[in-house]
C-alpha positions in Angstrom: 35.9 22.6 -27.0 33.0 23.0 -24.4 30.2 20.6 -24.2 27.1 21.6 -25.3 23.2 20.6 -23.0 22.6 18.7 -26.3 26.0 16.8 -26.1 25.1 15.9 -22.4 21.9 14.5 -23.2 22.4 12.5 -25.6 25.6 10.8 -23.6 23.0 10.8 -20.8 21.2 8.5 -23.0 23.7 6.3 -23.9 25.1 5.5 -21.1 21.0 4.9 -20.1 20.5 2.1 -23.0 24.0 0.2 -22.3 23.2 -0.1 -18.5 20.0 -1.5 -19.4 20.9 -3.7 -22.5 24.3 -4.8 -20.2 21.9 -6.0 -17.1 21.7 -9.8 -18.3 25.3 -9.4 -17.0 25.5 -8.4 -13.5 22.0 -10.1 -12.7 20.7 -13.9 -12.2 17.9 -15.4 -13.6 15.4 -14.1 -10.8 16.6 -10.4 -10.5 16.9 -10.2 -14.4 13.0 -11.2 -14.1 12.1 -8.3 -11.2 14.8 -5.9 -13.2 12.2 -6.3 -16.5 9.0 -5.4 -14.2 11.1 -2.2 -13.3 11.8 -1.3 -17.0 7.6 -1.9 -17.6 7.2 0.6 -14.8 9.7 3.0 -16.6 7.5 2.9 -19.7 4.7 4.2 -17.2 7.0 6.8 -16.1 7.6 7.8 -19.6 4.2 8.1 -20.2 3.3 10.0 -17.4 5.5 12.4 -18.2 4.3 12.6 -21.9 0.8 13.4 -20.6 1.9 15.3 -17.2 5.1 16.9 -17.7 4.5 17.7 -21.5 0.9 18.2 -22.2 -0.1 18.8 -18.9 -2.7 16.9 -17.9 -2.8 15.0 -14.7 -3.7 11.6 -15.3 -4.6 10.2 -12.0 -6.5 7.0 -13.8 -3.2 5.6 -16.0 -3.8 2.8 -14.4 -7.0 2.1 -16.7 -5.3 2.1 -19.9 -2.4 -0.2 -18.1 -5.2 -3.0 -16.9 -6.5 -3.0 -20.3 -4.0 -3.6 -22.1 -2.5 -6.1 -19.5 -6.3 -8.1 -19.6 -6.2 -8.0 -23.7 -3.0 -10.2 -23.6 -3.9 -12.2 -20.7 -7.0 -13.3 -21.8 -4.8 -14.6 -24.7 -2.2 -16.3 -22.9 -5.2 -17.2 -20.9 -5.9 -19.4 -23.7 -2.9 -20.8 -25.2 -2.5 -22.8 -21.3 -3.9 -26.4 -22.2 -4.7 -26.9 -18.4 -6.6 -23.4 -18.3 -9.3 -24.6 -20.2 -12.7 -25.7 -19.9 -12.6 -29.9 -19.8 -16.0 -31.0 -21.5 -16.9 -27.9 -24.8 -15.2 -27.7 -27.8 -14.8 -23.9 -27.4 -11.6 -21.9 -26.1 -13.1 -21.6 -22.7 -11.6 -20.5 -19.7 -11.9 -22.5 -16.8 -13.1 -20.3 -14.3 -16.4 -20.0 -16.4 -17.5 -23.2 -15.4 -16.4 -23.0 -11.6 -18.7 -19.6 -11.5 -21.5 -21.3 -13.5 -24.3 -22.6 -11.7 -24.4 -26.5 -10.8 -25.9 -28.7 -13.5 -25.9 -25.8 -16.1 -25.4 -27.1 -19.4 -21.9 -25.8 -20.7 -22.9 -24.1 -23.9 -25.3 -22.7 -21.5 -22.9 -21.2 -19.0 -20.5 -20.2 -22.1 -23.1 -17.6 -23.7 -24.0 -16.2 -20.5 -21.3 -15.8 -19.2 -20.0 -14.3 -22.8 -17.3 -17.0 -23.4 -18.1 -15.5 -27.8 -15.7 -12.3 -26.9 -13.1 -14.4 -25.9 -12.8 -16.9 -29.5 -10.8 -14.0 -31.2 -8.5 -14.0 -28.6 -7.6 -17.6 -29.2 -5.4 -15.7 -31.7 -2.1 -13.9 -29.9 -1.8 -11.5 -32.4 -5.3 -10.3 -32.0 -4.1 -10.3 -28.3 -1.5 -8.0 -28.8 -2.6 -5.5 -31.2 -5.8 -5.3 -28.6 -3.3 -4.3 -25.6 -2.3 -0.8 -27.7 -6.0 -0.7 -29.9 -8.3 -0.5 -26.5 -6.3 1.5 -24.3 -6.0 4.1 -27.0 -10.3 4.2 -28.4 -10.7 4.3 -24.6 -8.7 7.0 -24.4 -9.8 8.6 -27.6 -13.5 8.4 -25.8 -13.2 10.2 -22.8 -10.6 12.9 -24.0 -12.6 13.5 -26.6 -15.5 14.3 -24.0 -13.0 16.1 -21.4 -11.0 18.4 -24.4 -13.7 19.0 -26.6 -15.4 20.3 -23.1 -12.8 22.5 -22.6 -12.5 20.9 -19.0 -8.9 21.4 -17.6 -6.9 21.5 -14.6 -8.1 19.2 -11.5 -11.5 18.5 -12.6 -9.3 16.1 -15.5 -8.0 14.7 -12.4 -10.8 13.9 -11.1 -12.8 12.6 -13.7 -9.7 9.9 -14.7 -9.9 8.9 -11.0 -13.2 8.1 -11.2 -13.4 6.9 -14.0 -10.3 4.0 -13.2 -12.5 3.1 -10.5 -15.6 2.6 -12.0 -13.8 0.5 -14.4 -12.1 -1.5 -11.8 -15.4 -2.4 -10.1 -17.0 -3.5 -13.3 -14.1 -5.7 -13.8 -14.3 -7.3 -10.0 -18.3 -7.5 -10.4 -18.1 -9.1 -13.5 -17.0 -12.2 -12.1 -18.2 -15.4 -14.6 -16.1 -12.9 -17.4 -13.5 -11.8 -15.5 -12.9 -14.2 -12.6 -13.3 -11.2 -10.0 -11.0 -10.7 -7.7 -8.9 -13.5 -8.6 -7.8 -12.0 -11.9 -6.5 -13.8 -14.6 -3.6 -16.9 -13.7 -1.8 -19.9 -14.9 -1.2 -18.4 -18.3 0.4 -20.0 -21.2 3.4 -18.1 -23.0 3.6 -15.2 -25.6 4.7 -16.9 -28.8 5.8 -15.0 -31.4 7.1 -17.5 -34.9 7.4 -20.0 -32.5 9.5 -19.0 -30.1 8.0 -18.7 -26.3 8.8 -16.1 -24.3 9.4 -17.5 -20.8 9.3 -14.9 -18.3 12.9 -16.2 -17.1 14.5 -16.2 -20.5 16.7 -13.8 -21.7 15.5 -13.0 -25.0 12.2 -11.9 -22.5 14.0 -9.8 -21.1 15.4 -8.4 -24.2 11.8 -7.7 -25.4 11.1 -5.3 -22.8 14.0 -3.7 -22.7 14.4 -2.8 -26.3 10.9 -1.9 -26.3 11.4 0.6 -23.4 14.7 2.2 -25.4 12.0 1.9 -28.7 9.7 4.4 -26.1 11.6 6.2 -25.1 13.8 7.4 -28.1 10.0 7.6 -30.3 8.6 9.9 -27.5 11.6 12.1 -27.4 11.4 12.1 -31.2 8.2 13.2 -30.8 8.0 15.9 -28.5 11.0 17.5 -30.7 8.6 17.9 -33.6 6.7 21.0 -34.0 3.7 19.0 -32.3 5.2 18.5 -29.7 6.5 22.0 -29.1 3.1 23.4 -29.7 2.1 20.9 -27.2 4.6 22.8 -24.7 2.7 26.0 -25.6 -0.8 24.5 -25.1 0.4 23.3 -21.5 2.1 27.0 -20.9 -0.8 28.9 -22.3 -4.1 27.2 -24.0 -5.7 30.7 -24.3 -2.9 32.0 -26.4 -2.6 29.0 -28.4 -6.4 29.1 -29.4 -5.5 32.7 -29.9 -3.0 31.8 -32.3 -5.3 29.7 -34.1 -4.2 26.0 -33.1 -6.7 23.2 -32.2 -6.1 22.5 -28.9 -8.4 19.8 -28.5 -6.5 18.1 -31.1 -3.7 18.2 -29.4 -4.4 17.7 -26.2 -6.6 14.6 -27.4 -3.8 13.1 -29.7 -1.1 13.0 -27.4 -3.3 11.8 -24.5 -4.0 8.7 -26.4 -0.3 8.3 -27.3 0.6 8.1 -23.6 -2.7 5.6 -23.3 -1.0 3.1 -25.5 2.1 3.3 -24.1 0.7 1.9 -21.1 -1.6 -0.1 -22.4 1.3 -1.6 -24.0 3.8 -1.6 -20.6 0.7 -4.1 -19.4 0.7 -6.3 -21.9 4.6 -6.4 -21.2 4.3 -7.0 -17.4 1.9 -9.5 -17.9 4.2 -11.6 -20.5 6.8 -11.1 -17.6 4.9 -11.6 -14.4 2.2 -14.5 -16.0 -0.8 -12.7 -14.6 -2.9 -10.1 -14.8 -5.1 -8.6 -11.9 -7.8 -5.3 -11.1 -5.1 -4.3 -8.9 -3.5 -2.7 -11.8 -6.3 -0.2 -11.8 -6.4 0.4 -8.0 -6.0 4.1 -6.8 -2.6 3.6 -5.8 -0.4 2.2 -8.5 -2.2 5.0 -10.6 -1.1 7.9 -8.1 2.6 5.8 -8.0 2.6 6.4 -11.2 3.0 10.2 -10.3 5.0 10.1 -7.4 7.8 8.3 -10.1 7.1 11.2 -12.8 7.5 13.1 -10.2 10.7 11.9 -8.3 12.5 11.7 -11.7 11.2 14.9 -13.2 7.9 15.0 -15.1 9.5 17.5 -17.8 12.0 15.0 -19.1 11.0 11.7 -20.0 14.2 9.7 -19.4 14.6 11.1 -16.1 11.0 10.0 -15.2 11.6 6.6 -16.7 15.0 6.6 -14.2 12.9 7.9 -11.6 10.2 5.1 -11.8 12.9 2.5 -12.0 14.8 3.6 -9.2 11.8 3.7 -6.8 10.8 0.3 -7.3 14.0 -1.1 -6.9 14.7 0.4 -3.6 10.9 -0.8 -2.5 12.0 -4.2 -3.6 14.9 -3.8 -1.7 14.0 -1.9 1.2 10.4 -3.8 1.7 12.6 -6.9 2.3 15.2 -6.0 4.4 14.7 -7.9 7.9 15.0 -4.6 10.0 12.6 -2.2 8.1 9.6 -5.1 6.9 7.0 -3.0 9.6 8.6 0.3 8.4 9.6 0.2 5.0 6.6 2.4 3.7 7.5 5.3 6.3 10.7 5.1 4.8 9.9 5.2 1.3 7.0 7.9 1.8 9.5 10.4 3.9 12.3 10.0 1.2 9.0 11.3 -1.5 8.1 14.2 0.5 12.0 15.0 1.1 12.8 14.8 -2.9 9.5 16.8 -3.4 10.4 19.4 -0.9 14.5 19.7 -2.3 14.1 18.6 -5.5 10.9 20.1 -7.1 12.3 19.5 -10.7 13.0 15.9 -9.7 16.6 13.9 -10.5 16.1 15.3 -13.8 16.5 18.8 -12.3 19.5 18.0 -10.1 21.8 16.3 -13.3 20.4 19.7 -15.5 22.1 22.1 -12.6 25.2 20.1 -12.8 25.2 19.8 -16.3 24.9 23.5 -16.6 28.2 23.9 -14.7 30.0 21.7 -16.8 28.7 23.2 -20.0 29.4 26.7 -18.7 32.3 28.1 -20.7 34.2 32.0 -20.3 33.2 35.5 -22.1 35.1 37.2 -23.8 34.8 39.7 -20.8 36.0 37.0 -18.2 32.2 36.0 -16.9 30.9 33.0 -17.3 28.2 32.4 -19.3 26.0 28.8 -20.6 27.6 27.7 -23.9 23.9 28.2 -24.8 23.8 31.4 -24.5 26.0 34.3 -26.2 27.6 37.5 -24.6 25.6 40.5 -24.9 26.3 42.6 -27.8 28.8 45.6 -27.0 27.2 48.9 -27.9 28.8 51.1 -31.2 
């Protein structure tokens, strides 16, 4: 019996979510550690390809929603550190307030200027959490709302989520006695959840990301199965027709938006709880415009081989960036093999393992051709 496309995929899956639930066995505690980062970037790369590859929107500013939902968590974990506080108020204040007050200021002093009251609810890691996926996604609500309803499409999105990352970004440096500037957020205590800590070297850490990755990656496939999704597929193909045919294509477009928004607002809070620090490098130009170079190495129009894609990448940066003969050279390296897969794979890895699949699914007519087991033999005339 010949194997179907849908067969293929779903093996393609499987074989996905043992590798990555298998990889506390192959790799020590350190690489176990970098391996989870990877799997946070894959949930970026499923999420690009949710809004990019799917929707078809170029997000160039993804890496908004992932700082704010890494800085939600941190400033929690910020908090549950004993030697991160504030020595001298009896108020869950980060230490850094004080080194940015003003010599001599009264504490309480420095605490409301310096708006120490938005931090007391995150004293609470739960409120923590829930703000890593609740912000991202109103922020995104916010300015798709503005961008959709416009009826604003193609690069000018682009450009207004670049912008709009870096505006964010500076307010977040500039906004120093709050955010500690550059420096970011550090020496964070652990996630706890019913009183068990989450070291970033444990397994059970490790665990958490990575059945929350197969969690996003078998909901979003779920997803774009339903009829939403498809009629997502025919907004990206053809908004004009799709308005034609009476759809809200606002709706859409603004309600799958903010689903890829919290799925990176929650891969930060993840990378945070597995790197132990959250930085405005997150929203830098570059990690967001990464973000598409993995959507697009993998193949923005199928999410796991985007997430593969994403994964893959790093790990070869890892490895590459420290191999003694290519430290000065590793970027050239990694930038020519992005133009080459660009330039001979257009449809990504994705598009490579579909062409091979389609030769192994390809089964004979009843007229001796070959044909796709999708597809049936044209009808013989009366």
């Amino acid at each position: 019996m010949p194997l179907s496309k849908n067969t293929l995929a779903l093996a393609t899956y499987g074989v996905f979510i043992l590798l990555v639930l298998a990889a506390p066995l192959y790799f020590d505690v350190f690489w176990l550690n970098r391996f989870s980062k990877f799997l946070v970037f894959g949930m970026l790369g499923i999420a690009m390809a949710l809004c990019w590859g799917y929707a078809g929107i170029l997000n160039l500013g993804q890496g908004l929603f992932f700082g704010l939902g890494a800085y939600a968590i941190a400033m929690s974990m910020k908090l549950a550190s004993p030697t991160s506080l504030a020595q001298g108020s009896d108020k869950p204040i980060p230490d850094f307030m004080l080194w940015n007050a003003e010599p001599g200021a009264p504490i309480d002093l420095c605490c409301i200027t310096n708006g120490s009251f938005l931090w007391i609810p995150f004293k609470t890691q739960f409120f923590g959490v829930v703000m890593s996926i609740v912000v991202p996604t109103v922020v995104a609500f916010l300015i798709g709302s503005i961008i959709f309803r416009k009826r604003i499409s193609g690069v000018f999105i682009s450009i207004i989520t670049l912008a709009i990352v870096l505006l964010v970004r500076l307010l977040v440096v500039e906004a120093q006695p709050f955010t500690n500037g550059f420096n970011g957020l550090t020496d964070l205590g652990y996630l706890t959840v019913f009183g068990h800590e989450f070291d970033p070297y444990f397994v059970s850490t490790y665990y958490l990301i990575a059945i929350s990755l197969i969690t996003v990656l078998l909901a979003t496939r779920s997803l774009v199965s339903t009829r939403s999704g498809l009629i997502l597929q025919a907004i990206r193909d053809d908004d004009r027709r799709a308005r034609f045919l009476g759809f809200d294509v606002p709706a859409y477009q603004i309600f799958f938006f903010c689903v890829s928004a919290a799925i990176a607002g929650y891969a930060g809070m993840l990378y945070v709880v597995a790197a132990e620090f959250a930085s405005p490098t997150f929203m830098d130009l570059a990690f967001s415009i990464a973000m598409v170079v993995w959507a697009a190495v993998g193949g923005r129009n199928s999410l796991l081989g985007a997430c593969i894609g994403a994964i893959l990448i790093n790990m070869i940066e890892a490895t590459v960036s420290e191999t003694p003969q290519l430290v000065e050279a590793w970027k050239v390296v990694m930038g020519l093999a992005f133009v080459l897969a660009v330039l001979f794979l257009p449809r990504g890895i994705a598009g490579l393992v579909s062409r091979l699949g389609d030769l192994l699914v390809r089964k004979p007519s009843p007229t001796g051709q070959q044909v796709d087991a999708g597809e049936t033999a044209p009808a013989r005339a009366n």
